[in-house]
N, C-alpha and C positions, 0 to 999 in steps of 0.2 A: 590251829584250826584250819588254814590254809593248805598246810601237808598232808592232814587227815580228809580234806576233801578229795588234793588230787589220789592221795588213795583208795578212798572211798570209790572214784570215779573210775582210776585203774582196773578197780577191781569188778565193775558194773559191764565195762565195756570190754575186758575181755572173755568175760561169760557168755555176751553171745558172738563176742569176733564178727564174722562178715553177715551181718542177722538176714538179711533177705536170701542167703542162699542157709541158711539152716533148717531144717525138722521142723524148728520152736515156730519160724517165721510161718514156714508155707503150711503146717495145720494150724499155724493162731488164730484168735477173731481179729475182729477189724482192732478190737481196743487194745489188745495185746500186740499185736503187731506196733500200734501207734506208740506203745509205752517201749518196744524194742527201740524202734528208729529213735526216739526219744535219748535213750540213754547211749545208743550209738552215737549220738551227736549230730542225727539227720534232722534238723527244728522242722524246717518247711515242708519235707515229707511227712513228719509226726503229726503237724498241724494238720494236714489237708485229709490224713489217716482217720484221724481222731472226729472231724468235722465231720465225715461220712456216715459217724453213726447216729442215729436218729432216733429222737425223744419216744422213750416206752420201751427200747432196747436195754437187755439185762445191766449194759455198762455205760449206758448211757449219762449217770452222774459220776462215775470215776471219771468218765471222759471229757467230764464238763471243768472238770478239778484238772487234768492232765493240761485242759487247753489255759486255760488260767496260770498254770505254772509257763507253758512255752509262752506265752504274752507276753510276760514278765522277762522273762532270758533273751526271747527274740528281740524285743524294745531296748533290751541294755543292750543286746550285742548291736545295734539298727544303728544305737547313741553314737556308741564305739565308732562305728565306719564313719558315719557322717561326720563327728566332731576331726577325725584324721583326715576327712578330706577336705574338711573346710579349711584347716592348717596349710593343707599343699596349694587348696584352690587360691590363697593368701598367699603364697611363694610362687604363684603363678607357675607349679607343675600339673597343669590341666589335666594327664594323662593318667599322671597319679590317684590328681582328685575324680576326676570319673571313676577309674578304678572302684574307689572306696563307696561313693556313691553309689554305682553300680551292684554290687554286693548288700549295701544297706536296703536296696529295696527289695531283694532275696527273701531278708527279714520283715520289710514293710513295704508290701507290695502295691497297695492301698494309698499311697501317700502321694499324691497328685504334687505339690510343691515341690518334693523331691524328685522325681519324676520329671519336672521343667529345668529343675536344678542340674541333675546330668545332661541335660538332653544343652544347655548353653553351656558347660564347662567342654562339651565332649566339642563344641566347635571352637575352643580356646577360646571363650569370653570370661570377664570374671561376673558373679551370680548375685542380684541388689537386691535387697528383702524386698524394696519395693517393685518385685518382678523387671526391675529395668536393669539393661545389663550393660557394659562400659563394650566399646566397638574393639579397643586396645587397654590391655591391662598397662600397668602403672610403670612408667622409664625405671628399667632394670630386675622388671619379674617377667618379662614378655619372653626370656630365651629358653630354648630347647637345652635341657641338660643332656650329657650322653649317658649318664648313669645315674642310679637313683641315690649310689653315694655322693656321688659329686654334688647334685642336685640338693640334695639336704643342707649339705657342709655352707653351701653361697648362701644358705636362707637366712636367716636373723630369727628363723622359729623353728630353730634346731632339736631345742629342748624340749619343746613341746610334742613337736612332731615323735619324737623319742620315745616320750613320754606315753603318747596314744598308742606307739605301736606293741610297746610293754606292756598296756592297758589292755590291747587287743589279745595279746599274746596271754597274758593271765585269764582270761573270759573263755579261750578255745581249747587251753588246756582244762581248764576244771568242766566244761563240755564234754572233757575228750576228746576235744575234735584236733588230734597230734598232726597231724602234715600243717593245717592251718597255723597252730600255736609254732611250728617248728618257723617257719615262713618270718612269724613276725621278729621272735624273739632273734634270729639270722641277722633281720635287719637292724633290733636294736644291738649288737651286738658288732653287726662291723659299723655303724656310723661311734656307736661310744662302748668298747669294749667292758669297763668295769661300772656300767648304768644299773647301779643296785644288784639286783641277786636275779639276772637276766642270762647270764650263761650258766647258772644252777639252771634254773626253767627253760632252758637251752636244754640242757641235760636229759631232765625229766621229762619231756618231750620226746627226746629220741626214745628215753626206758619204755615207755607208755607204748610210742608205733611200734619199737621192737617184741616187743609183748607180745602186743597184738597180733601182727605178721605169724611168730612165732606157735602162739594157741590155734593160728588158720593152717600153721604147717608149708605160710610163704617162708621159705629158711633162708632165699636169697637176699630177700627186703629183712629178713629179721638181722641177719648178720651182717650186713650194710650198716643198718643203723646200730648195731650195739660197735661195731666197729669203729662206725664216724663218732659214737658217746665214747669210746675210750680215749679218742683222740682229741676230742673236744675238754675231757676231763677224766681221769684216771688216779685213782679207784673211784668207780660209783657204784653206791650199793650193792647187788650182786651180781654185775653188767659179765665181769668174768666169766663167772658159771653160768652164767643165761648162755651167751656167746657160744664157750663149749659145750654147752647142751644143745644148739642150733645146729653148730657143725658137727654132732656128732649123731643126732637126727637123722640132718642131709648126708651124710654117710654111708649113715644107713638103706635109708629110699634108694640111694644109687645102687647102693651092692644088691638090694632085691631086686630092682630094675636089672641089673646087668646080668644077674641069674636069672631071671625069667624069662629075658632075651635070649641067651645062652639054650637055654630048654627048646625055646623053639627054634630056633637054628638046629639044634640037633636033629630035630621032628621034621627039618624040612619047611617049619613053618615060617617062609621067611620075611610077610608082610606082617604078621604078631612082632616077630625077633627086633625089626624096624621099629616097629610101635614101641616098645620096650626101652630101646637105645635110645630112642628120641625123646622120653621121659629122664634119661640119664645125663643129656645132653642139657637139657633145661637147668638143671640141678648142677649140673658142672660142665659148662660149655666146651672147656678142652681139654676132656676126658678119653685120654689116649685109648683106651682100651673099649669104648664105645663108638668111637672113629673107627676104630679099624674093625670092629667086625660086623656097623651098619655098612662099611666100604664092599667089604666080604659080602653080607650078605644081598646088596642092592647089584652088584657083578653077578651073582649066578642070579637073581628075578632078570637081567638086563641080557644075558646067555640064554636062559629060558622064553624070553619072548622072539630071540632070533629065531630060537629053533621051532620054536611054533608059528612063524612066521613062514619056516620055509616047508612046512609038511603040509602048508595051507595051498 
């Protein structure tokens, strides 16, 4: 059930790929648009989308359902943060636990307690239900870690902490929301390498952002990431062929780039010719053959402004 979600989700979120710069987004309604950002994995955009539309508007009870499902999602995801940082703010990594705090109120913006809650961790206190907060935390949680591995490792709530960030990591994947998910499962995965089935969803994380990049036609973030998934685990699913469908894409883009550049060069035209190589250049930064003939063609605009400099 779990696999069929993140596909399910795969499959939602890269049908519309970057939704605010799409067709679908900039003619949708308010309610459509809230149900894009939705399924992209934007909660608190979708929310504030969805709120905007008002009772006696055609979608105005899908959007009441829309908001009811993100309540739900946003409050587990909200749990998530807070429960991981109450863990750190208990190992006295204050930085950590703001962090998470921080983020929880993203989701629960509303929530005054939390709200005081960051607002004493972020001055390195520890946080007392009964709003009273300790001047120094407890001999031997008070120190600055250098890293946040190291930092884990000293804790005695290693497990747990592990445990929320895999917890985290499975909630932003089945969102869709892959840079997040990649983030956490990173972390469960260098403090405890074989932490259940956390470098599979390591994995599947990267397949999902590489996808996605890949359907937007970003080929340098798509190959990036099917390249760090190979490396991270090899064979996954169809990570090969996706990969060489990426780079053979960006291949492509380049060689029309470099022929269209070419074209205007020939014409003379040699601020287009630039513009051309410098789409070529994005695509493959040391693309000898695009070097040297934006070089070429920026010497004779750089010849030509002499000479018009001196008939002046």
């Amino acid at each position: 059930m779990f696999k069929r979600n993140i596909l399910i989700t795969l499959l939602l979120i890269i049908s519309t790929g970057c939704v605010q710069l799409t067709p679908d987004y900039i003619r949708g309604s308010s309610y459509e648009r809230a149900l894009m950002l939705y399924k992209e994995g934007s909660l608190p955009e979708a929310k504030r989308m969805a709120e905007g539309i008002e009772k006696g508007a055609p979608d105005y009870t899908s959007a009441q359902q829309l908001l009811s499902d993100l309540s739900t999602l946003m409050a587990k995801v909200a749990d998530t943060h807070i429960r991981l940082g109450n863990e750190y703010e208990k190992a006295g990594i204050y930085a950590m636990a703001a962090r998470e705090y921080a983020t929880a109120l993203d989701f629960r913006p509303d929530d005054k307690r939390l709200a005081e809650r960051l607002r004493v961790v972020e001055e390195g206190r520890l946080y007392k239900a009964s709003n009273k907060v300790t001047d120094k935390p407890k001999k031997g949680a008070g120190w600055r870690a250098t890293g946040i591995k190291k930092a884990v490792k000293k804790s005695k709530s290693t497990t747990k902490i592990v445990s929320e960030h895999y917890k985290k990591g499975t909630v932003f994947l089945e969102s869709g929301m892959f840079s997040e998910a990649i983030e956490e499962f990173n972390l469960v995965v260098d403090i405890s390498p074989s932490y259940k089935d956390a470098a599979e969803l390591l994995a599947a994380a990267y397949y999902g952002r590489g996808l996605l990049h890949l359907e937007s036609k970003e080929y340098i973030k798509s190959i990036d990431d099917f390249t760090a998934l190979l490396e991270l685990r090899s064979p996954f699913r169809d990570t090969q062929k996706l990969l060489s469908r990426a780079k053979k894409e960006r291949d492509l883009i380049i060689d029309f780039h470099l022929k269209k550049g070419i074209e205007h060069f020939q014409k003379e035209e040699m601020e287009d010719a630039i513009k051309e190589w410098d789409k070529v250049l994005e695509l493959s930064p040391g693309n000898k053959a695009a070097l040297d003939y934006k070089y070429r063609a920026m010497t004779i605009l750089e010849r030509l402004k002499v000479i018009k400099e001196e008939r002046q």
